[in-house]
C-alpha positions in Angstrom: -5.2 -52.6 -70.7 -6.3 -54.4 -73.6 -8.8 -56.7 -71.3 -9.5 -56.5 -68.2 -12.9 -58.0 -66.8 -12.9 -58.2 -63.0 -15.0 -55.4 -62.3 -15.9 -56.7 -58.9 -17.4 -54.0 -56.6 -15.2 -52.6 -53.4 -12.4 -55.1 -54.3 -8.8 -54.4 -54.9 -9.3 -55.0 -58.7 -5.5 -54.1 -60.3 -2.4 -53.2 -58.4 0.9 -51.4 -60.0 4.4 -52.2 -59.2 6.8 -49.5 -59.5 10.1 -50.8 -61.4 13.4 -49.1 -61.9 14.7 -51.6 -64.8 11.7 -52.6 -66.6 13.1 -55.8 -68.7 14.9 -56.9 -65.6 11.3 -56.6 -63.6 10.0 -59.2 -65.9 12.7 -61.3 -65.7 12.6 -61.6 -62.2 8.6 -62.3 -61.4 8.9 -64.4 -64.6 11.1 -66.8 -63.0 10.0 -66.1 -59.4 6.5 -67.0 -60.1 5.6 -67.8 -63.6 3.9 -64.3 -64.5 3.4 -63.7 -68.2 3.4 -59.8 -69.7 1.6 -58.1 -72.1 3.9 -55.2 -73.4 2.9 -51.5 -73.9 6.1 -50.0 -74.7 8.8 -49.0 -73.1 7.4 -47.8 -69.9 4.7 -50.3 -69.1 4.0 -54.2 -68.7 0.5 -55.6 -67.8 1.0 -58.7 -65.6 -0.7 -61.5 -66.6 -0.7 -64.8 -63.6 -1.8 -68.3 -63.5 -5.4 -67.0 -62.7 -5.4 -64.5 -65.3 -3.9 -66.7 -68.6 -7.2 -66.2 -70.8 -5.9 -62.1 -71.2 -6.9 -60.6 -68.1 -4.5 -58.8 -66.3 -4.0 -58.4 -62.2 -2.0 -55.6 -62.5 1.2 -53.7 -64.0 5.2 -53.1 -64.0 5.1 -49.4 -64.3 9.1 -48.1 -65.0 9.9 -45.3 -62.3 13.1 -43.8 -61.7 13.2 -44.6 -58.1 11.9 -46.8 -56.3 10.1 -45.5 -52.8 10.1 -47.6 -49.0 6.6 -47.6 -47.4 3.0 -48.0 -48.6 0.4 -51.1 -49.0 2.6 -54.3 -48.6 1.2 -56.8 -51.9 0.9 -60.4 -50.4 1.1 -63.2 -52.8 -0.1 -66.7 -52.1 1.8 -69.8 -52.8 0.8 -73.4 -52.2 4.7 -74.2 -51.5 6.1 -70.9 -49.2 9.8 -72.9 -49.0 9.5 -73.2 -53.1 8.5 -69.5 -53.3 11.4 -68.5 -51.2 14.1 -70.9 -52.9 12.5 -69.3 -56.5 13.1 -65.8 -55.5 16.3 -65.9 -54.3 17.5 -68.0 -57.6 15.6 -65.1 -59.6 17.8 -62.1 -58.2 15.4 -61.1 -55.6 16.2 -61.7 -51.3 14.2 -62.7 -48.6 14.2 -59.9 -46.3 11.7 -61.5 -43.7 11.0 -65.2 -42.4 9.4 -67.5 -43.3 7.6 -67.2 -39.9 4.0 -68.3 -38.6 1.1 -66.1 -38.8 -2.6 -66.8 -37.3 -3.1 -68.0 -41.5 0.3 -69.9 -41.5 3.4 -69.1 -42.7 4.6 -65.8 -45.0 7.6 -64.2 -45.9 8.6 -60.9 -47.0 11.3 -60.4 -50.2 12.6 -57.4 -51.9 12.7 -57.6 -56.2 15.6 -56.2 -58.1 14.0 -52.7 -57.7 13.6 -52.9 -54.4 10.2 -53.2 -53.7 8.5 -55.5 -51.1 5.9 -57.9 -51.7 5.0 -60.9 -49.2 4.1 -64.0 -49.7 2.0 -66.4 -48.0 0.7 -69.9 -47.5 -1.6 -72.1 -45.6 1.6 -74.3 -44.5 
C-alpha cells in the first residue's frame, strides 16, 4: 500500500476482496460504484472510493483462483439503493437479495462477476 493513513484503533481499517478475473473485478466496481485502483501487478489492486481520492486506500482486489461462499458479508452505503441496484446489474453483477427494509432502511445483497457478496445499504 503505497498510503494508507487510517490507523484508527479497533476499527475495521482495510478489507480484501477475493477476485477470480482481476481486470474484469475493476471493471465491474468501477462502473458499479465509481472506485478508482492503484495497480500492483498482476495479482493485486488497492481500491481507492470517493472517501479515499487523496491516495488512501479502503481496501484491495486480491486475484484467487476460486472464489469461496460464507464469511463477513461487506455492506456498502449508497445515498440512492434503487441507483445502486440499477448500476450493478448494468456492470455485470446481480442482485441476489431485495431491496427490502431493515430497522436502518433499505439494503440489498448482489453477487460481482467473481461471485462474491457484498450488500449494500441506505437510509431510504
Amino acid at each position: 500500500m503505497t498510503s494508507h493513513t487510517h490507523g484508527i484503533p479497533r476499527t475495521i481499517d482495510y478489507v480484501e476482496i477475493p477476485v477470480t478475473d482481476l481486470p474484469a473485478a475493476q471493471a465491474f466496481y468501477a462502473a458499479a460504484f465509481g472506485w478508482e485502483f492503484t495497480p500492483y501487478g498482476p495479482q493485486y489492486a488497492g481500491i481507492r472510493t470517493a472517501a479515499e481520492r487523496d491516495g488512501d486506500e479502503a481496501g484491495g482486489l486480491i486475484l484467487v483462483d476460486e472464489v469461496t461462499a460464507g464469511g463477513p458479508l461487506v455492506l456498502l452505503y449508497s445515498d440512492d439503493l434503487d441507483g445502486a441496484a440499477e448500476a450493478i446489474v448494468e456492470a455485470g453483477g446481480r442482485v441476489v437479495q431485495g431491496p427490502y427494509e431493515f430497522p436502518g432502511g433499505r439494503r440489498l445483497h448482489f453477487a460481482d462477476p467473481s461471485g462474491n457478496e457484498l450488500g449494500v445499504w441506505s437510509e431510504h
